[in-house]
N, CA, C and O atoms as a Tripos MOL2 file, in Angstrom:
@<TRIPOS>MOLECULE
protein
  308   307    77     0     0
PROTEIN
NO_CHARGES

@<TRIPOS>ATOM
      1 N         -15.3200   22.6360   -2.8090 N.3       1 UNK1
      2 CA        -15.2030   22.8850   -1.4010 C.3       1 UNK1
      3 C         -15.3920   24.3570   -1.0690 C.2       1 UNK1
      4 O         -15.9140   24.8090   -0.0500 O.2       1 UNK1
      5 N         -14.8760   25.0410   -2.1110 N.am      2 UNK2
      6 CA        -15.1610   26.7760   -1.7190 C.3       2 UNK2
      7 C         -16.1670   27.4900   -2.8330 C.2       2 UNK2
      8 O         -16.3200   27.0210   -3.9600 O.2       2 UNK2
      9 N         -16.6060   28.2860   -2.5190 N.am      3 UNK3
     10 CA        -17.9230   29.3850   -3.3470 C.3       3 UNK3
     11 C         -17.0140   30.1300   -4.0180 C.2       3 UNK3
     12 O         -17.3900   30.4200   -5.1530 O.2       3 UNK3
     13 N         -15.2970   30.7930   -3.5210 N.am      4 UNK4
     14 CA        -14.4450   31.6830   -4.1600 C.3       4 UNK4
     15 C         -13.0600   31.3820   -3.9100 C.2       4 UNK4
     16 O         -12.5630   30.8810   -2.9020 O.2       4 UNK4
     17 N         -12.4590   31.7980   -5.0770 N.am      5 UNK5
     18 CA        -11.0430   32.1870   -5.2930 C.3       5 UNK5
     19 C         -10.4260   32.2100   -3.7160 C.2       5 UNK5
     20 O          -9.8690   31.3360   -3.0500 O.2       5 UNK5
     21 N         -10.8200   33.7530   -3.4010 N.am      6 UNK6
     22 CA        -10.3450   34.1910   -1.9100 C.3       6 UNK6
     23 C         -10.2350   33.1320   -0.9540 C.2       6 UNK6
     24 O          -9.3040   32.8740   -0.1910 O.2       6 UNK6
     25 N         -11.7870   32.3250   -1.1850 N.am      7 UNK7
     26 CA        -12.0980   31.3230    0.5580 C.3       7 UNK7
     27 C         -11.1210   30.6210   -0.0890 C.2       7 UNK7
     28 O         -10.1990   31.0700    0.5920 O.2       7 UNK7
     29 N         -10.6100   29.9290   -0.8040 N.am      8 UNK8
     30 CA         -9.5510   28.6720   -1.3050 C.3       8 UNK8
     31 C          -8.2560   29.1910   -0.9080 C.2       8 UNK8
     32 O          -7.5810   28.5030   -0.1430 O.2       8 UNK8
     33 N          -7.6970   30.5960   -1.4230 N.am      9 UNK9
     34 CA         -6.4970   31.0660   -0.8990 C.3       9 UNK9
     35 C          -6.3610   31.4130    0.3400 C.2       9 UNK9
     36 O          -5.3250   32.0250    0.5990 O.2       9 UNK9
     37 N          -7.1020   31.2080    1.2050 N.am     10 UNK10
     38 CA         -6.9870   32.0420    2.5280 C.3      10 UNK10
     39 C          -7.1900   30.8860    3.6760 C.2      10 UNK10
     40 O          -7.3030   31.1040    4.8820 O.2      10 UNK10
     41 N          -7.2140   29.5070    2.9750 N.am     11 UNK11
     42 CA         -7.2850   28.4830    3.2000 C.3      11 UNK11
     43 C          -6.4060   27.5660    3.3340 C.2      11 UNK11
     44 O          -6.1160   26.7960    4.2500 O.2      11 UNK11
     45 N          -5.8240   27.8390    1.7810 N.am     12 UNK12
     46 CA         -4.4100   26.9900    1.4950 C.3      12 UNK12
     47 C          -3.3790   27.8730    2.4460 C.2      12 UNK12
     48 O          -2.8890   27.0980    3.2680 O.2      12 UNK12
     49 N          -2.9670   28.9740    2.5950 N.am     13 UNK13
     50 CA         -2.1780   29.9990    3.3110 C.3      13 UNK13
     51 C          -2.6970   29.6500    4.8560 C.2      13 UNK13
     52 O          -1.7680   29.9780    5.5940 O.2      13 UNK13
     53 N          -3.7460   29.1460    5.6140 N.am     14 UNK14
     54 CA         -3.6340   29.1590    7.1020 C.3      14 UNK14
     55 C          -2.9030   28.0250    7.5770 C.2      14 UNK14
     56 O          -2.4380   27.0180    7.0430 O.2      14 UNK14
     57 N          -2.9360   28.4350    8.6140 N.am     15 UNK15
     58 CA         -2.2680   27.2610    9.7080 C.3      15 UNK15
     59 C          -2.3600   26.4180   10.0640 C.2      15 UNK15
     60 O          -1.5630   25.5910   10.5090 O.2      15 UNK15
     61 N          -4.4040   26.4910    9.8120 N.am     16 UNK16
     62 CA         -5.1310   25.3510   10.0700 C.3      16 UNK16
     63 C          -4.8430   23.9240    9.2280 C.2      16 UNK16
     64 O          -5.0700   22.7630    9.5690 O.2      16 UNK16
     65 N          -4.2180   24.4990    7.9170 N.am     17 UNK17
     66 CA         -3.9480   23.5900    6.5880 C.3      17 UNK17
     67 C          -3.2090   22.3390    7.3110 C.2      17 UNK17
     68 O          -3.4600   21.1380    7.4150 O.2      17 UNK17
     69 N          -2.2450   23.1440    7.7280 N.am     18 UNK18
     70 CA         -0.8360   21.9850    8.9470 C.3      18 UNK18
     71 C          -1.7410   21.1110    9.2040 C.2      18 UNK18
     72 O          -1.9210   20.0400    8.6240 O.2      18 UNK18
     73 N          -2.6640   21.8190   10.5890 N.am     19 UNK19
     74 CA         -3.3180   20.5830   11.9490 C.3      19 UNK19
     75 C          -4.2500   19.8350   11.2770 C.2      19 UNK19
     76 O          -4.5950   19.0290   12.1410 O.2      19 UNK19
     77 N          -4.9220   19.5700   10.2150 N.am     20 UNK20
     78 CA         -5.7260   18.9490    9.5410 C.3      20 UNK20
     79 C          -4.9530   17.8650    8.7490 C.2      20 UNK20
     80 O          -5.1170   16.6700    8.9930 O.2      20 UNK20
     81 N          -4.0770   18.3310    7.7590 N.am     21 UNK21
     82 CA         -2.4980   17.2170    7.1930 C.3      21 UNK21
     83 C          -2.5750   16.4950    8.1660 C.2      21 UNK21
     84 O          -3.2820   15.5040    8.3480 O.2      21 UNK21
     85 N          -1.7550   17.0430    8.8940 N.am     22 UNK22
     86 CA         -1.3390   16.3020   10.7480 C.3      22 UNK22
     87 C          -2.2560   15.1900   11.1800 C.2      22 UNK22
     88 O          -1.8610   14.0430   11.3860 O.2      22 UNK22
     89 N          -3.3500   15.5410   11.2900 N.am     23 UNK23
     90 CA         -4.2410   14.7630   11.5450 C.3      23 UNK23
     91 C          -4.7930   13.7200   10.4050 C.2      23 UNK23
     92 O          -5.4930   12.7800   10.7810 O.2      23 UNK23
     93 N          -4.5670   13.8360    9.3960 N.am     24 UNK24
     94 CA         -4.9610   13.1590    8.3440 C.3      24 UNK24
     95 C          -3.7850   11.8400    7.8270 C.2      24 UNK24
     96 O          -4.0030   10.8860    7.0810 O.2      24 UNK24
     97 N          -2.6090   12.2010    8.4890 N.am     25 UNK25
     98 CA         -1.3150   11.7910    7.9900 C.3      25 UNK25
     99 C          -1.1610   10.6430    9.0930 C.2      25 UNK25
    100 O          -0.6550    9.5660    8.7790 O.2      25 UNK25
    101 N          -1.5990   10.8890   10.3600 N.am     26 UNK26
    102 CA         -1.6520   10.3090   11.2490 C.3      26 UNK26
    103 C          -3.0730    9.2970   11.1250 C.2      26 UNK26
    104 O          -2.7910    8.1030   11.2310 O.2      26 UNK26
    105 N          -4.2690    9.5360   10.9570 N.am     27 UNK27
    106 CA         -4.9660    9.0910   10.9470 C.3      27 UNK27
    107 C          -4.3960    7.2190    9.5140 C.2      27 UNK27
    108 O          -4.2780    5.9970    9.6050 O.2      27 UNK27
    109 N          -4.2660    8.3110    8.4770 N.am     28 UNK28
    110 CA         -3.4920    7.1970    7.5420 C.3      28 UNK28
    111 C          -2.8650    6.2050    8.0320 C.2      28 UNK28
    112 O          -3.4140    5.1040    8.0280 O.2      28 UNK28
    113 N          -1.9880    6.3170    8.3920 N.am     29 UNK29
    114 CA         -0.7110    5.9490    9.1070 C.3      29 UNK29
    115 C          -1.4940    4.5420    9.9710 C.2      29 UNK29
    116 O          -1.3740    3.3620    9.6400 O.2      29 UNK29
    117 N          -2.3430    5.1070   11.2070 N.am     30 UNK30
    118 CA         -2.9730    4.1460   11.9910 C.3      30 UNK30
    119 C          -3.8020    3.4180   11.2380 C.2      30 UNK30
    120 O          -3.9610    2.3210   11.7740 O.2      30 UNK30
    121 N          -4.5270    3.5410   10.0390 N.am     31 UNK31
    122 CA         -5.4650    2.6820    9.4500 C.3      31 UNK31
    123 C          -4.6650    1.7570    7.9450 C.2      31 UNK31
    124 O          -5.2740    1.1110    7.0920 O.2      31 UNK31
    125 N          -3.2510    1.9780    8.0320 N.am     32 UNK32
    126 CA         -2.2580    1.2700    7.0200 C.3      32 UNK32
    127 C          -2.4180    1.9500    5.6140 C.2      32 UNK32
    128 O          -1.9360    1.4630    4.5910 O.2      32 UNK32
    129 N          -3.0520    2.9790    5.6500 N.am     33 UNK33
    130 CA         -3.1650    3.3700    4.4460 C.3      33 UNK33
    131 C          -1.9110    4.0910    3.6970 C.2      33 UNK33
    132 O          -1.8370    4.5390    2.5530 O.2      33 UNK33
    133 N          -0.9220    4.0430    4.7830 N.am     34 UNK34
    134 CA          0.3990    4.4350    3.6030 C.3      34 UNK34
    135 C           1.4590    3.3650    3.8800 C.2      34 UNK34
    136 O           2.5220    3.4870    4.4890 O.2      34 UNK34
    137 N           0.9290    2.2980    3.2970 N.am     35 UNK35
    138 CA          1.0550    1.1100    3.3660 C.3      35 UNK35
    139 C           1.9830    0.4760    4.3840 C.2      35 UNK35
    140 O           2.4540    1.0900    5.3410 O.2      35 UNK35
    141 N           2.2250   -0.8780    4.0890 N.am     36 UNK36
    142 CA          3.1790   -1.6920    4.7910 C.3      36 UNK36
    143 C           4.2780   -1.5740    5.0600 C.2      36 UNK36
    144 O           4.5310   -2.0710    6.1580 O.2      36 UNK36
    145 N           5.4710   -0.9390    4.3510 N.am     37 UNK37
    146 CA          6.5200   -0.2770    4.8250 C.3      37 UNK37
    147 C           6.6650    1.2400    5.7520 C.2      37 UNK37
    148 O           7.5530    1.9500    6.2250 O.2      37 UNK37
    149 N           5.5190    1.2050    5.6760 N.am     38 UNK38
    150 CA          5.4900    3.1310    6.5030 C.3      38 UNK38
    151 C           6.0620    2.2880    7.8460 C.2      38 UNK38
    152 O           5.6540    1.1640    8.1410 O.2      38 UNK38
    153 N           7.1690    3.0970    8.6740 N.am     39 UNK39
    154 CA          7.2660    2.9820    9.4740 C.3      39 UNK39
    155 C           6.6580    4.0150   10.7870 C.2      39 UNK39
    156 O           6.5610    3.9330   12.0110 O.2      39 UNK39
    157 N           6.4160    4.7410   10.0040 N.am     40 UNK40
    158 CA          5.8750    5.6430   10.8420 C.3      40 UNK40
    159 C           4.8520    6.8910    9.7440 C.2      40 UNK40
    160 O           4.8880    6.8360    8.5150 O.2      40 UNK40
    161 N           4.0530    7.8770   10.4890 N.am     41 UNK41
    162 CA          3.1700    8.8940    9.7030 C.3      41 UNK41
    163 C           3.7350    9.3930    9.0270 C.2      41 UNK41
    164 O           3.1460    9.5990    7.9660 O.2      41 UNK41
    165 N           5.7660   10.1350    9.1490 N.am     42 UNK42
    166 CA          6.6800   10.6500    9.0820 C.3      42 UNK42
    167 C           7.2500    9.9440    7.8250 C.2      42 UNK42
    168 O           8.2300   10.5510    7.3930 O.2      42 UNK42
    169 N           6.8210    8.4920    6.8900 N.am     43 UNK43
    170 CA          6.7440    8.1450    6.2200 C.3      43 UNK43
    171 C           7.2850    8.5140    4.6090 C.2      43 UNK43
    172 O           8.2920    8.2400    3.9560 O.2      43 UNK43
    173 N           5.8530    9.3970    4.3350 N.am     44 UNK44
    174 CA          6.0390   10.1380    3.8540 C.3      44 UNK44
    175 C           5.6820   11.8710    4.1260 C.2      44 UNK44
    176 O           4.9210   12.2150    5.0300 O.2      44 UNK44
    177 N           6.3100   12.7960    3.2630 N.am     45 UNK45
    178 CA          5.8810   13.8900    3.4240 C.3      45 UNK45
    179 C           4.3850   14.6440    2.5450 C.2      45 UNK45
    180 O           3.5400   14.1920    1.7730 O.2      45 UNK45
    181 N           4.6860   16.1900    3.2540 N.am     46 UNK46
    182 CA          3.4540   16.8530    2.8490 C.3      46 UNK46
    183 C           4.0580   18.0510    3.3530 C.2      46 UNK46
    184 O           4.4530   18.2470    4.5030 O.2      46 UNK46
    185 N           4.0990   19.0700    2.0750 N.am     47 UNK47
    186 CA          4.5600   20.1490    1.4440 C.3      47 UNK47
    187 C           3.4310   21.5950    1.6390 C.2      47 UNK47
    188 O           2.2170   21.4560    1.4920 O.2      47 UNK47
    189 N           3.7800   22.3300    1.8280 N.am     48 UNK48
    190 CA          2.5210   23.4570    2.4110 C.3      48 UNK48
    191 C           3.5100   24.7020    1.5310 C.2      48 UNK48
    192 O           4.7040   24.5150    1.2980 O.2      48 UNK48
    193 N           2.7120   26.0450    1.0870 N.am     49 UNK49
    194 CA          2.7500   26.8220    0.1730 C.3      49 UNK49
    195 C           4.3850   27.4790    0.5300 C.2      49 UNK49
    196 O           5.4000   27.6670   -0.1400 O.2      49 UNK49
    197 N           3.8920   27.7450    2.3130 N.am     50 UNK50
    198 CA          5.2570   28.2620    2.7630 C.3      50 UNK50
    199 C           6.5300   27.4030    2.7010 C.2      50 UNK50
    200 O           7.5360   27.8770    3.2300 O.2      50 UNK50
    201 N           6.5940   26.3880    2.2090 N.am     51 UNK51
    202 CA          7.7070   25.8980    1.8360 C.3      51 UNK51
    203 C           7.5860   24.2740    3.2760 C.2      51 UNK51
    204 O           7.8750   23.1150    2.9800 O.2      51 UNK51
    205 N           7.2070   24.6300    4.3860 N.am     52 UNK52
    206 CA          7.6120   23.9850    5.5670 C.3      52 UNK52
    207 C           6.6950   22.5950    4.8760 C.2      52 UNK52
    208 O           5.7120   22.5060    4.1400 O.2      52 UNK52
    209 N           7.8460   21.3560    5.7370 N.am     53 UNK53
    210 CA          7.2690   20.0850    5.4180 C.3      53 UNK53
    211 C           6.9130   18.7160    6.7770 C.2      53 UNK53
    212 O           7.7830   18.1680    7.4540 O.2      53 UNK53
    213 N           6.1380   18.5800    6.8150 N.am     54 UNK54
    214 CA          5.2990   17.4380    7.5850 C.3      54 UNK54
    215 C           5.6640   16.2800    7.0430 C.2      54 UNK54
    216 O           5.2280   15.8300    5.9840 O.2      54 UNK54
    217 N           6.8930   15.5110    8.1280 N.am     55 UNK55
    218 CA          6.9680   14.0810    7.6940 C.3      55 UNK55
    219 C           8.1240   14.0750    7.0530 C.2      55 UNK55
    220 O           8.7150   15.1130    7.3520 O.2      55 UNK55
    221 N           9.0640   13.1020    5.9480 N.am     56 UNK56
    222 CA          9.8810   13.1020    5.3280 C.3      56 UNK56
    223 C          10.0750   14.1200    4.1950 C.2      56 UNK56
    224 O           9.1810   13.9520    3.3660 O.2      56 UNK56
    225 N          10.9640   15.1780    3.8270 N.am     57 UNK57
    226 CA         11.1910   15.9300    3.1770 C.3      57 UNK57
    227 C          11.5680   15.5810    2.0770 C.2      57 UNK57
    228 O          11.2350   16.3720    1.1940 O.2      57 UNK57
    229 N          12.4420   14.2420    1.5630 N.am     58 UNK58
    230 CA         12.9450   13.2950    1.0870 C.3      58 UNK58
    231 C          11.9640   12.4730    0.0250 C.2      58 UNK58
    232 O          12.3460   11.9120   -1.0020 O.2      58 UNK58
    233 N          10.0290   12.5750    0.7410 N.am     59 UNK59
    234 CA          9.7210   11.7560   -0.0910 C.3      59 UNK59
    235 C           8.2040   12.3270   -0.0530 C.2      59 UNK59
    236 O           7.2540   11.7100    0.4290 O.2      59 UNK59
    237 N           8.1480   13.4810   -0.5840 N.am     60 UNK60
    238 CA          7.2470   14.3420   -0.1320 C.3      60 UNK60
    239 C           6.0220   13.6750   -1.5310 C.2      60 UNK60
    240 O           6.4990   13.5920   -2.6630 O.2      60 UNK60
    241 N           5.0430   13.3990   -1.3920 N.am     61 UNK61
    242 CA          4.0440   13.0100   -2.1610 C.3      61 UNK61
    243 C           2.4690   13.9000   -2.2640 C.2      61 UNK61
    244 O           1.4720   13.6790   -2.9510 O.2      61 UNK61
    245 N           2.7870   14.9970   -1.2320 N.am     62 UNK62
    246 CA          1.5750   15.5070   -1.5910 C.3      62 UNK62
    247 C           2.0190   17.2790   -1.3180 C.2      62 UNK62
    248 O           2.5990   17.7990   -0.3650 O.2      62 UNK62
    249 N           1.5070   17.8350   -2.4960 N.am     63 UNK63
    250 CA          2.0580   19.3240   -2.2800 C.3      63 UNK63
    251 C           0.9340   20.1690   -2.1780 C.2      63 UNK63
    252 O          -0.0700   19.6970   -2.7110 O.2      63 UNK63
    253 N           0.7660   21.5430   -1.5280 N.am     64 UNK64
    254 CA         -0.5220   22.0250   -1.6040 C.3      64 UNK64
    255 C           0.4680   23.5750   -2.0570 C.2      64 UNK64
    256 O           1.4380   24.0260   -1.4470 O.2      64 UNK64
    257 N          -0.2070   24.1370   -3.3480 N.am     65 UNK65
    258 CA          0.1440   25.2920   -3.6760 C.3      65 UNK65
    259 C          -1.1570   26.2840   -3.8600 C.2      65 UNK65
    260 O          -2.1970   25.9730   -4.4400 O.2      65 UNK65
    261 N          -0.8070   27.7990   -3.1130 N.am     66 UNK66
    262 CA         -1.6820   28.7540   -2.7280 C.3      66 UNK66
    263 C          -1.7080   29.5060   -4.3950 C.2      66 UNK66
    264 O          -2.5740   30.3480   -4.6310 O.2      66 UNK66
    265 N          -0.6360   29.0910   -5.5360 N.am     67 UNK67
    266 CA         -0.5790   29.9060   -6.1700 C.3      67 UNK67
    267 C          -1.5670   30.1640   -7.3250 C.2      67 UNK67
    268 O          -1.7080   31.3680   -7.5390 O.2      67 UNK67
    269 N          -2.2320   29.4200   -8.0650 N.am     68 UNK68
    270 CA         -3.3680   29.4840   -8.5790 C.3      68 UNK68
    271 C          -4.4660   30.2480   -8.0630 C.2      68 UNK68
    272 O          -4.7390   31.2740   -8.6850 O.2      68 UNK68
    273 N          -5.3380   29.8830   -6.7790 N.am     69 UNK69
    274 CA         -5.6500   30.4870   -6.2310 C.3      69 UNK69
    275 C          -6.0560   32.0060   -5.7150 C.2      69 UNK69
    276 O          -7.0940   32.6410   -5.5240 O.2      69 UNK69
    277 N          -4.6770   32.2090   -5.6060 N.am     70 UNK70
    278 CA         -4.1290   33.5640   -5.3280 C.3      70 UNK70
    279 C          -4.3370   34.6500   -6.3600 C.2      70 UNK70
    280 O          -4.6660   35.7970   -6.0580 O.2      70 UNK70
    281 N          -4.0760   34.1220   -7.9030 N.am     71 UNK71
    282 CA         -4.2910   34.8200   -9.3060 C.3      71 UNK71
    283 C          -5.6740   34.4020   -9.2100 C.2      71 UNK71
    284 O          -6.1420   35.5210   -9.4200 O.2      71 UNK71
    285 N          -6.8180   33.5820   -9.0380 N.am     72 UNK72
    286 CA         -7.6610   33.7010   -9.0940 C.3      72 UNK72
    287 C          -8.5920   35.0400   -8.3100 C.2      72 UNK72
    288 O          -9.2420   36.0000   -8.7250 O.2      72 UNK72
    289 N          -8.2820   34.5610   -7.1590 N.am     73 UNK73
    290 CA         -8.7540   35.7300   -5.9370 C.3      73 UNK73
    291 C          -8.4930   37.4150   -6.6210 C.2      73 UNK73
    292 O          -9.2260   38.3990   -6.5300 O.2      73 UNK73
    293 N          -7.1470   37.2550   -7.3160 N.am     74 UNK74
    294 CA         -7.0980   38.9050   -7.8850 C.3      74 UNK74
    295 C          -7.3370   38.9570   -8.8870 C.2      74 UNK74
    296 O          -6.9810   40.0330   -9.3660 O.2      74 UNK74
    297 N          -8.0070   38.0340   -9.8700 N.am     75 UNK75
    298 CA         -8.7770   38.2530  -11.1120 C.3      75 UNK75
    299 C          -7.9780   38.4920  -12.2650 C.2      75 UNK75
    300 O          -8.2580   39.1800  -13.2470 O.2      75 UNK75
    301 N          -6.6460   37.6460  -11.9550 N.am     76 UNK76
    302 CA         -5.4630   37.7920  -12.9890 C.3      76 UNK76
    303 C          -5.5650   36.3820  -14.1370 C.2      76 UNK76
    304 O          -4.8960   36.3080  -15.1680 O.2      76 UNK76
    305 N          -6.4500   35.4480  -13.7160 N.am     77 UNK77
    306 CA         -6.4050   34.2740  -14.4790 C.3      77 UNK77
    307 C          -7.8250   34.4270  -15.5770 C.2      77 UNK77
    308 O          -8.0730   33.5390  -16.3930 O.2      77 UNK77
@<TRIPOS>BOND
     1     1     2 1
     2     2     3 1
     3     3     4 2
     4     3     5 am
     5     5     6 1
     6     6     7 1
     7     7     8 2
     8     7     9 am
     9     9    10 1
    10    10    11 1
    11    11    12 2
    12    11    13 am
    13    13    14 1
    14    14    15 1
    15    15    16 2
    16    15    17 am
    17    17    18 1
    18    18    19 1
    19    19    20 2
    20    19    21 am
    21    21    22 1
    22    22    23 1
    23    23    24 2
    24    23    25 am
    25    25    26 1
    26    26    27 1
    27    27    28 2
    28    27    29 am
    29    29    30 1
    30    30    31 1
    31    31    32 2
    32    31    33 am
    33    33    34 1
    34    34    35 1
    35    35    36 2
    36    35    37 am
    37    37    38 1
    38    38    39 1
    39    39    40 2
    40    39    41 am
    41    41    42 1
    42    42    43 1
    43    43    44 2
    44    43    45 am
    45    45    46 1
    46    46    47 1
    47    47    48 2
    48    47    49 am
    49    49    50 1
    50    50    51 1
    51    51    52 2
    52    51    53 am
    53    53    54 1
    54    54    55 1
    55    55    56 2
    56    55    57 am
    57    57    58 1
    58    58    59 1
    59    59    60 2
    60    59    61 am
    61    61    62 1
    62    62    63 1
    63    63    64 2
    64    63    65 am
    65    65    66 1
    66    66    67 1
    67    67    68 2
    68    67    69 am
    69    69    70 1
    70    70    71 1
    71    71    72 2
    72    71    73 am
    73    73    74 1
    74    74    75 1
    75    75    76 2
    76    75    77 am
    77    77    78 1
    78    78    79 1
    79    79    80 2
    80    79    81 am
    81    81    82 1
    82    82    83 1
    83    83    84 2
    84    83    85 am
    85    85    86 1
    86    86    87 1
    87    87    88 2
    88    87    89 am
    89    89    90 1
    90    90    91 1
    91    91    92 2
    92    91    93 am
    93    93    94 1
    94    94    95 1
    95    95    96 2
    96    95    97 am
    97    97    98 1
    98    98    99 1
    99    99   100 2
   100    99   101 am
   101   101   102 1
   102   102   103 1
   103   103   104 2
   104   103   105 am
   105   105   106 1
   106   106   107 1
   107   107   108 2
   108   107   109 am
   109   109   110 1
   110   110   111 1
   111   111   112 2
   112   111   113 am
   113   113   114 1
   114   114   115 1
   115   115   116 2
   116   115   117 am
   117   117   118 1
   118   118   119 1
   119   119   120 2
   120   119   121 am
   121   121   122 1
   122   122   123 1
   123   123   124 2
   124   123   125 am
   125   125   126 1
   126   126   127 1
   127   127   128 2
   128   127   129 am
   129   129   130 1
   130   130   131 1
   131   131   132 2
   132   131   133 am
   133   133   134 1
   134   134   135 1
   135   135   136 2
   136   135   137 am
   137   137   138 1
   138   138   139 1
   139   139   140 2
   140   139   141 am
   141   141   142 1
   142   142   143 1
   143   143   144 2
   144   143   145 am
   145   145   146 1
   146   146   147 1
   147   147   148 2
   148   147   149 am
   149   149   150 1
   150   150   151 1
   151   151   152 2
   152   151   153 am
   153   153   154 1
   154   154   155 1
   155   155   156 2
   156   155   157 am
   157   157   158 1
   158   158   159 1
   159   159   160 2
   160   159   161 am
   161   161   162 1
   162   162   163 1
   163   163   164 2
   164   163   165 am
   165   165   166 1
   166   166   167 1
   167   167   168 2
   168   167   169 am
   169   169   170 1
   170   170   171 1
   171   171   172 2
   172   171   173 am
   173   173   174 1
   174   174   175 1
   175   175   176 2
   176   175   177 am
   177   177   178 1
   178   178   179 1
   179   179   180 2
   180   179   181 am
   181   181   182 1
   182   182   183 1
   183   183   184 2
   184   183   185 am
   185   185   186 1
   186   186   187 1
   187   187   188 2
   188   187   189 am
   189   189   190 1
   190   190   191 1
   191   191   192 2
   192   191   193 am
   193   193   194 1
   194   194   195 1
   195   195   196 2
   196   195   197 am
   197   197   198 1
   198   198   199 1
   199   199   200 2
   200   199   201 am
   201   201   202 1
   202   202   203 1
   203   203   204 2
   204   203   205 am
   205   205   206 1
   206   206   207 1
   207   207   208 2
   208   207   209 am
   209   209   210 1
   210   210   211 1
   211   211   212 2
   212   211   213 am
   213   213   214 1
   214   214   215 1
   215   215   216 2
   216   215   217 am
   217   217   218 1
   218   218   219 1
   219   219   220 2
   220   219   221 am
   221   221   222 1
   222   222   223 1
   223   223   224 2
   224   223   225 am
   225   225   226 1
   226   226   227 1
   227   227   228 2
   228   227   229 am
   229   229   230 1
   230   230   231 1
   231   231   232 2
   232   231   233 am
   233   233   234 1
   234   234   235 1
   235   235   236 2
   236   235   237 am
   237   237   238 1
   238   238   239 1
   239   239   240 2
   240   239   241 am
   241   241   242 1
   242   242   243 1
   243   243   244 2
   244   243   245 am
   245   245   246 1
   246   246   247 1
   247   247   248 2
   248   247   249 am
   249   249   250 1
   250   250   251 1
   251   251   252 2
   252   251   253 am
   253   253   254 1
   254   254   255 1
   255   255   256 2
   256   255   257 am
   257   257   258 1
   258   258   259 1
   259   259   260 2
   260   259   261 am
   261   261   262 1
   262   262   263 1
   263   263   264 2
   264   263   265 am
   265   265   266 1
   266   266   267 1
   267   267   268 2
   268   267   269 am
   269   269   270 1
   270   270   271 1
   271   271   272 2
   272   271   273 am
   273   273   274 1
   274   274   275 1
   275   275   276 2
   276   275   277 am
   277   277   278 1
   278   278   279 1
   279   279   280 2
   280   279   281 am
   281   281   282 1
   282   282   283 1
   283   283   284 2
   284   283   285 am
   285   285   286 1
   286   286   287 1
   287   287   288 2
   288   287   289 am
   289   289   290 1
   290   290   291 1
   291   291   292 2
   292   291   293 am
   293   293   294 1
   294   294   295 1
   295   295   296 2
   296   295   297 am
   297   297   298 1
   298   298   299 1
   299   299   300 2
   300   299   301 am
   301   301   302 1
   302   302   303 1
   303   303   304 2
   304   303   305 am
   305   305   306 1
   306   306   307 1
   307   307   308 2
@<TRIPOS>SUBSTRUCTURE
     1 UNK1         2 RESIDUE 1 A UNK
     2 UNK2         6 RESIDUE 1 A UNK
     3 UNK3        10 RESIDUE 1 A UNK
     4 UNK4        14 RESIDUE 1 A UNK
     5 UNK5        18 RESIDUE 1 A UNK
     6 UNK6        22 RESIDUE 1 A UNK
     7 UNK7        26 RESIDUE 1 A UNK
     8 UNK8        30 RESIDUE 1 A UNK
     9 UNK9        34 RESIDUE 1 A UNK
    10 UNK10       38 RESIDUE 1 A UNK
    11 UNK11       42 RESIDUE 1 A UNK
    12 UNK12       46 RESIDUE 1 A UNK
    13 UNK13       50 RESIDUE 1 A UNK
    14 UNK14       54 RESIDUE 1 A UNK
    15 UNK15       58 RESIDUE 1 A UNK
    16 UNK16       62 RESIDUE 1 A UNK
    17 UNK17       66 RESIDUE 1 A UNK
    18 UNK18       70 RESIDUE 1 A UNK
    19 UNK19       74 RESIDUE 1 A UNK
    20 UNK20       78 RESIDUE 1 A UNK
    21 UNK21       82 RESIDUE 1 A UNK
    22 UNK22       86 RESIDUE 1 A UNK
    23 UNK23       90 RESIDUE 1 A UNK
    24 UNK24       94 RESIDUE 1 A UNK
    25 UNK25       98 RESIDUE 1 A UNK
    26 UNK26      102 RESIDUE 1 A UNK
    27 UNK27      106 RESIDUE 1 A UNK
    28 UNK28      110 RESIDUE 1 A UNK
    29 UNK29      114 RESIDUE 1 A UNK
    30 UNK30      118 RESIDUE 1 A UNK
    31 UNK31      122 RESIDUE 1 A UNK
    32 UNK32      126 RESIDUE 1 A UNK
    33 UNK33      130 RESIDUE 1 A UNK
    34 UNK34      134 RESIDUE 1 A UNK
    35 UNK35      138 RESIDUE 1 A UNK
    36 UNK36      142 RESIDUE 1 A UNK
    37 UNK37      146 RESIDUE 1 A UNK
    38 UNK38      150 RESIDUE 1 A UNK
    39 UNK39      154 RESIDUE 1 A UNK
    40 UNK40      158 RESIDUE 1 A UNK
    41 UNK41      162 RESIDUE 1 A UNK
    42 UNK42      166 RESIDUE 1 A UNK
    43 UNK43      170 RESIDUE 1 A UNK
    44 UNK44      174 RESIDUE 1 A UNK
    45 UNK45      178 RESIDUE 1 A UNK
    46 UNK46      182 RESIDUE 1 A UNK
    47 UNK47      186 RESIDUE 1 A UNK
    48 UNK48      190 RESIDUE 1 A UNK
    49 UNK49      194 RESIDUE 1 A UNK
    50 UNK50      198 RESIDUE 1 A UNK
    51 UNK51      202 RESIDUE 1 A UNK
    52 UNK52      206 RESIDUE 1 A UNK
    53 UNK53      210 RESIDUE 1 A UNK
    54 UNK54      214 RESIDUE 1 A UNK
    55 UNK55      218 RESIDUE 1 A UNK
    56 UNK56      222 RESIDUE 1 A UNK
    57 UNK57      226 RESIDUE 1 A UNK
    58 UNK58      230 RESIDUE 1 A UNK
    59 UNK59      234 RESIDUE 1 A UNK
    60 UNK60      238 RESIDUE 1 A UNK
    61 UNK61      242 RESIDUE 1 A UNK
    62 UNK62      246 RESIDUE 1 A UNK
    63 UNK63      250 RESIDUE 1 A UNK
    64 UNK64      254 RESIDUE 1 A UNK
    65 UNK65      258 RESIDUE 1 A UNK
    66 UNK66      262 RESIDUE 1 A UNK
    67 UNK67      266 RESIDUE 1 A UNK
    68 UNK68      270 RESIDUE 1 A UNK
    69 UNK69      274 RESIDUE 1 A UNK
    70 UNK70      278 RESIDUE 1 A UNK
    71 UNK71      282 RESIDUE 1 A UNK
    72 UNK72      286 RESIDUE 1 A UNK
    73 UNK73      290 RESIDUE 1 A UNK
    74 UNK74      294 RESIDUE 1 A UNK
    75 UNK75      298 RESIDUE 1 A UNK
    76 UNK76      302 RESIDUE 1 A UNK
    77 UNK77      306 RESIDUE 1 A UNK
C-alpha cells in the first residue's frame, strides 16, 4: 500500500485511520459480516496506536500499531 516506511507511519498515526475503521466497521456491521450475534458495529472493537478504541474495548479484535513502522522510517530496523 505504501512506497515508504514514513508514508505507512504517518498513516497509521493520522486521524484519518479512525474515519476509515469507522466506516469500515459500520459498513461490516450492515453487510453481517461481524456476524449474527453483533448487535451492533460497537460489537466488536478496533484499537489505534494512540491507545483510543472504536466499538467494544472488551473485545477488541483488530489492533493497528505505528511502531514498526516508525523504526523503519528512522532506519533503526
Amino acid at each position: 500500500m505504501f512506497y515508504g516506511a514514513d508514508e505507512a507511519a504517518f498513516f497509521a498515526g493520522n486521524s484519518d485511520l479512525v474515519t476509515t475503521m469507522d466506516r469500515v466497521r459500520k459498513f461490516s456491521f450492515a453487510h453481517g459480516l461481524l456476524g449474527k450475534g453483533a448487535a451492533s458495529a460497537d460489537a466488536v472493537g478496533i484499537r489505534f496506536p494512540d491507545g483510543t478504541v472504536l466499538g467494544n474495548a472488551d473485545n477488541v479484535k483488530l489492533r493497528f500499531s505505528d511502531e514498526y513502522m516508525k523504526l523503519a522510517a528512522d532506519g533503526k530496523l
